[in-house]
C-alpha positions as a Markdown table, in Angstrom:
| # | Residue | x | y | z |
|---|---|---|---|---|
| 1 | Unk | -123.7 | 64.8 | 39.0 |
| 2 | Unk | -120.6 | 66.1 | 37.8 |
| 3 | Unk | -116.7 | 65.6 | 38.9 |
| 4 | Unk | -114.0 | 68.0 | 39.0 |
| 5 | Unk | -110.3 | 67.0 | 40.6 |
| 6 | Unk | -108.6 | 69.9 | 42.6 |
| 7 | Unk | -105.0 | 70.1 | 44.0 |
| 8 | Unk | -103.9 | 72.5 | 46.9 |
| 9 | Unk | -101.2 | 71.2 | 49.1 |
| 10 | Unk | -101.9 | 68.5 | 51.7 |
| 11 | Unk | -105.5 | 66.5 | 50.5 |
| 12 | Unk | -106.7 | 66.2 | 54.2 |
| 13 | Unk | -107.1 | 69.5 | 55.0 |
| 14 | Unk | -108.7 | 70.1 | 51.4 |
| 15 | Unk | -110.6 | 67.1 | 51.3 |
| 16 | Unk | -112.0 | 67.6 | 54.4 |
| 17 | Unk | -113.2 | 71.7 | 53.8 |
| 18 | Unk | -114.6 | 70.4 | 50.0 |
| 19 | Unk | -116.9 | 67.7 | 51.8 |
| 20 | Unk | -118.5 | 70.6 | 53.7 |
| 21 | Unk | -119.9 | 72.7 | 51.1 |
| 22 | Unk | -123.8 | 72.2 | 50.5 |
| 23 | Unk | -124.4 | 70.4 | 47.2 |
| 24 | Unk | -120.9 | 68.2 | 47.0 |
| 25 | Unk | -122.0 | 65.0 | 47.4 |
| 26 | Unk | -118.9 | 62.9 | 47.8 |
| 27 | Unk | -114.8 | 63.8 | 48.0 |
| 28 | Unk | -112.3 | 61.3 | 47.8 |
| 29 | Unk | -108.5 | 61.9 | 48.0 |
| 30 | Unk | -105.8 | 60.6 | 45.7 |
| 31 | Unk | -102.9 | 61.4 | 43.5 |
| 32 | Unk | -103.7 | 63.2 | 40.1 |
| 33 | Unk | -101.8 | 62.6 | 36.6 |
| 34 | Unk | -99.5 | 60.5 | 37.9 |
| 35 | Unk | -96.4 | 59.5 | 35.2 |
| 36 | Unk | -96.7 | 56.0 | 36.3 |
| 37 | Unk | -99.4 | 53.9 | 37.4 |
| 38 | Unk | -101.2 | 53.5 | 40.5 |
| 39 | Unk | -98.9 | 55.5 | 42.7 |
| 40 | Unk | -98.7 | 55.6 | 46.2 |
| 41 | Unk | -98.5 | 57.8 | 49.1 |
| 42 | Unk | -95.2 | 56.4 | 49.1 |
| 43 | Unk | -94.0 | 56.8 | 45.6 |
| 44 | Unk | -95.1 | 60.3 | 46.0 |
| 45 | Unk | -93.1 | 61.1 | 48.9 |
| 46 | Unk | -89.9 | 59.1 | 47.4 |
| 47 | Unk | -90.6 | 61.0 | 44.1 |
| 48 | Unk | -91.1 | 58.0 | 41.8 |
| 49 | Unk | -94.5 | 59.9 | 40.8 |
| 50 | Unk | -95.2 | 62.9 | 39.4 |
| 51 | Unk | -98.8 | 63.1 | 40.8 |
| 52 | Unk | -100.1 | 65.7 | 42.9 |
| 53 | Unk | -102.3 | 65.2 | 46.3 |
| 54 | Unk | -105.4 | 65.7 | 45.1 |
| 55 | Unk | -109.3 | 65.3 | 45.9 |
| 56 | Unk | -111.9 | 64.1 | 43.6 |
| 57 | Unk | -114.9 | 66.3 | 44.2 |
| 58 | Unk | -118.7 | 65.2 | 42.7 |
| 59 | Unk | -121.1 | 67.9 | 43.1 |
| 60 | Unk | -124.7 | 68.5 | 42.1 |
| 61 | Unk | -124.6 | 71.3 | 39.2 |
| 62 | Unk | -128.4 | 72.2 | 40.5 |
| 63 | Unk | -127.0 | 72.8 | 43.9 |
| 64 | Unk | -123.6 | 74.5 | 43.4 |
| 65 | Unk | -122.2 | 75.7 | 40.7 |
| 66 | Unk | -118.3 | 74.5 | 39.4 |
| 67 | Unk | -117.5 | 78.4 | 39.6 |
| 68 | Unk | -119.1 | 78.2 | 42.9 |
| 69 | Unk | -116.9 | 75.9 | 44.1 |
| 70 | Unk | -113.6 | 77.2 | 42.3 |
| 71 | Unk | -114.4 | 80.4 | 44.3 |
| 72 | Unk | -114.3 | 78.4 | 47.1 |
| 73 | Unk | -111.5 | 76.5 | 46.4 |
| 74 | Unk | -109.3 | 80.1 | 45.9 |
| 75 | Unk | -110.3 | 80.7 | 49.5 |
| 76 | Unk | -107.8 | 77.7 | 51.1 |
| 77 | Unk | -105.1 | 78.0 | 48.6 |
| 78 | Unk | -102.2 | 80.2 | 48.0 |
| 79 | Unk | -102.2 | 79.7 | 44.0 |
| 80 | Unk | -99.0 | 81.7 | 43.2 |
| 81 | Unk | -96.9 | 79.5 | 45.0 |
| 82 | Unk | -95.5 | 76.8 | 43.6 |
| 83 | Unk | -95.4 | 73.0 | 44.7 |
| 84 | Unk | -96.0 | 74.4 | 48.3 |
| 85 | Unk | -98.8 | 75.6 | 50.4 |
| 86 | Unk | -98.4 | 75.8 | 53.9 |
| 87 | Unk | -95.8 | 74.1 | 55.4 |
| 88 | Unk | -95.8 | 71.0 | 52.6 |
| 89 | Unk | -93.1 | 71.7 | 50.0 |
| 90 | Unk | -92.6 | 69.2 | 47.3 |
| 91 | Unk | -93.8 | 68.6 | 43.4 |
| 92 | Unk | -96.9 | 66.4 | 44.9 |
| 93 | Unk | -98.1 | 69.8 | 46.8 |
| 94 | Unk | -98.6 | 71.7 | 43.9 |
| 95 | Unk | -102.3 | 73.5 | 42.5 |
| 96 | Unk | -104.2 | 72.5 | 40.1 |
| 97 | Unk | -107.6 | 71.9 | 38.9 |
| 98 | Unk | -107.8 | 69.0 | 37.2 |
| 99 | Unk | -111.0 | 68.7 | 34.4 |
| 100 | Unk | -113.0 | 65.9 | 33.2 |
| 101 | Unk | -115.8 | 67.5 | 31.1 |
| 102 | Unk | -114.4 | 69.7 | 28.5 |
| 103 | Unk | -117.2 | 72.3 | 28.5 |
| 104 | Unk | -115.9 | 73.2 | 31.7 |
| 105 | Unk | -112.3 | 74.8 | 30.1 |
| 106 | Unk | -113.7 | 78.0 | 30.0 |
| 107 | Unk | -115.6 | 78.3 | 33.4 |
| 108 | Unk | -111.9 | 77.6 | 34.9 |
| 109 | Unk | -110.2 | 79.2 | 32.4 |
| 110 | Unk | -112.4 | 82.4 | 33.4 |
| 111 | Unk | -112.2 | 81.9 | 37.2 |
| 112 | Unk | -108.4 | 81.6 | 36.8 |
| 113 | Unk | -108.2 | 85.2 | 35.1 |
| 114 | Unk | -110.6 | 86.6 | 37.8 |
| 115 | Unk | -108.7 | 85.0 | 40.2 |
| 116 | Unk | -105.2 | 86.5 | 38.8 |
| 117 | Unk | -106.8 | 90.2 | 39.3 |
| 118 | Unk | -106.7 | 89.6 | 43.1 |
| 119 | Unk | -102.7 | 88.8 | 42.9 |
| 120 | Unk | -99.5 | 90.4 | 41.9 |
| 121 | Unk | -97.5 | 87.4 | 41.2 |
| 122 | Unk | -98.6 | 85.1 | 38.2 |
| 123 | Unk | -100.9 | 82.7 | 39.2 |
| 124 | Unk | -99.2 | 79.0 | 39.4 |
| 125 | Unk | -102.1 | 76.8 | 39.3 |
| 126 | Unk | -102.4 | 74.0 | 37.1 |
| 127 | Unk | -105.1 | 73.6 | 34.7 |
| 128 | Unk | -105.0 | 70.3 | 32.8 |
| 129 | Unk | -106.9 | 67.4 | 31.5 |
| 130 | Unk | -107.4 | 64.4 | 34.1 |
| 131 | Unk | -105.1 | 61.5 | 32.1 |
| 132 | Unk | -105.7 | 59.1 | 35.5 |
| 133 | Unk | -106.4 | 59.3 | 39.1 |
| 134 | Unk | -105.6 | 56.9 | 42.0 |
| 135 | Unk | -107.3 | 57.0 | 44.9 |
| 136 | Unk | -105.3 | 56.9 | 47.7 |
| 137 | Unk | -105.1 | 54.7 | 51.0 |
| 138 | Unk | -107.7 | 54.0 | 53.2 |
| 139 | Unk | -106.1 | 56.2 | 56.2 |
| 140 | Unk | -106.0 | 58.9 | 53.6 |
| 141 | Unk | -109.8 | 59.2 | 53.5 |
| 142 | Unk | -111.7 | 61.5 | 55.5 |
| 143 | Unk | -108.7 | 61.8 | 57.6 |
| 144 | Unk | -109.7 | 64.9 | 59.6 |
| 145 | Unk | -112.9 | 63.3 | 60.2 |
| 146 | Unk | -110.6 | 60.7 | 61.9 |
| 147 | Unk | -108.3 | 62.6 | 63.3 |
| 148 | Unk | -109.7 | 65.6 | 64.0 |
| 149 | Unk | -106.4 | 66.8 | 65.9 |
| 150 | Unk | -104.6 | 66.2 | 63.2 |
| 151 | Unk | -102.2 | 68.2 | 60.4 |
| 152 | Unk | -103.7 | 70.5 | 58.3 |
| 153 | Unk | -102.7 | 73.8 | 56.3 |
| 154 | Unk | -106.4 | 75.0 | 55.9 |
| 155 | Unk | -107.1 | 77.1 | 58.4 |
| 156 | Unk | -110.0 | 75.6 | 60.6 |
| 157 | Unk | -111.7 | 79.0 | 60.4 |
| 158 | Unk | -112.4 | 77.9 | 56.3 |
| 159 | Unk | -113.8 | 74.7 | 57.8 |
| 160 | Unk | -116.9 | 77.4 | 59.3 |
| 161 | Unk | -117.1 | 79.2 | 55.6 |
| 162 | Unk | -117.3 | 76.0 | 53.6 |
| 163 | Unk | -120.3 | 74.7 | 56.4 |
| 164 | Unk | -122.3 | 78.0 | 56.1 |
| 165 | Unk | -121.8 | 78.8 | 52.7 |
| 166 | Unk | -124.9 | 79.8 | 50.6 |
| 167 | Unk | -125.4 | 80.7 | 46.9 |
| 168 | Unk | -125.6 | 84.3 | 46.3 |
């Protein structure tokens, strides 16, 4: 199994569209490079934390590919805006992709150019080492499965994609 962290606005909506996809095995949301420790949802939204919302996503590398999943990642965010997607604004709604395994620098780094050929504005996107991650409260988790009426920024169409989504 390997990890990879990804940031893109709100985590519910992500969290929940991430869980989906055939060969992720388990997502779990929190707050990502945080400047001080074990944030909460709280800190975030008072601003005492630089972390970003952000879901923790292990996958099976014989099942999906992290390229795979960046691809589909780029499908629910907006990456040229910065600390906003949808209608969240604020530092903790920002991009990123967040790695944990060095030898996957270039497979991002290389999805990010691709990705930039598809845009006109610079792409805004974090790509940085994971120094710490928090996960976040319960109600946080799965929220969507929860609250299936509740906020989210992905459209629900992307919920169908992620679901039906086979390797090419």
């Amino acid at each position: 199994m390997k990890k990879i962290y990804l940031a893109g606005g709100c985590f519910w909506g992500v969290e929940h569209y991430l869980s989906l996809i055939n060969g992720v095995i388990e997502t779990t949301v929190g707050y990502a490079n945080s400047d001080i420790p074990s944030p909460s949802y709280e800190d975030l939204k008072a601003h005492r934390s630089s972390a970003s919302e952000t879901v923790e996503v292990i996958y099976d590398e014989n099942v999906i590919s992290l390229k795979e999943i960046l691809d589909l990642f780029f499908l629910i965010i907006d990456p040229t805006l910065l600390d906003q997607q949808g209608h969240d604004i604020g530092h903790q709604y920002r991009t990123g992709i967040y790695y944990v395994d060095k030898e996957d620098v270039d497979i991002i780094k290389s999805s990010l150019a691709e990705l930039s050929k598809k845009y006109d504005k610079k792409i805004v996107t974090e790509l940085l080492e994971l120094s710490n991650f928090t996960v976040a409260e319960d109600y946080h988790q799965d929220y969507l499965y929860k609250n299936p009426d509740g906020y989210c920024h992905v459209n629900p169409k992307m919920f169908e994609i992620a679901k039906n989504y086979k390797k090419n």
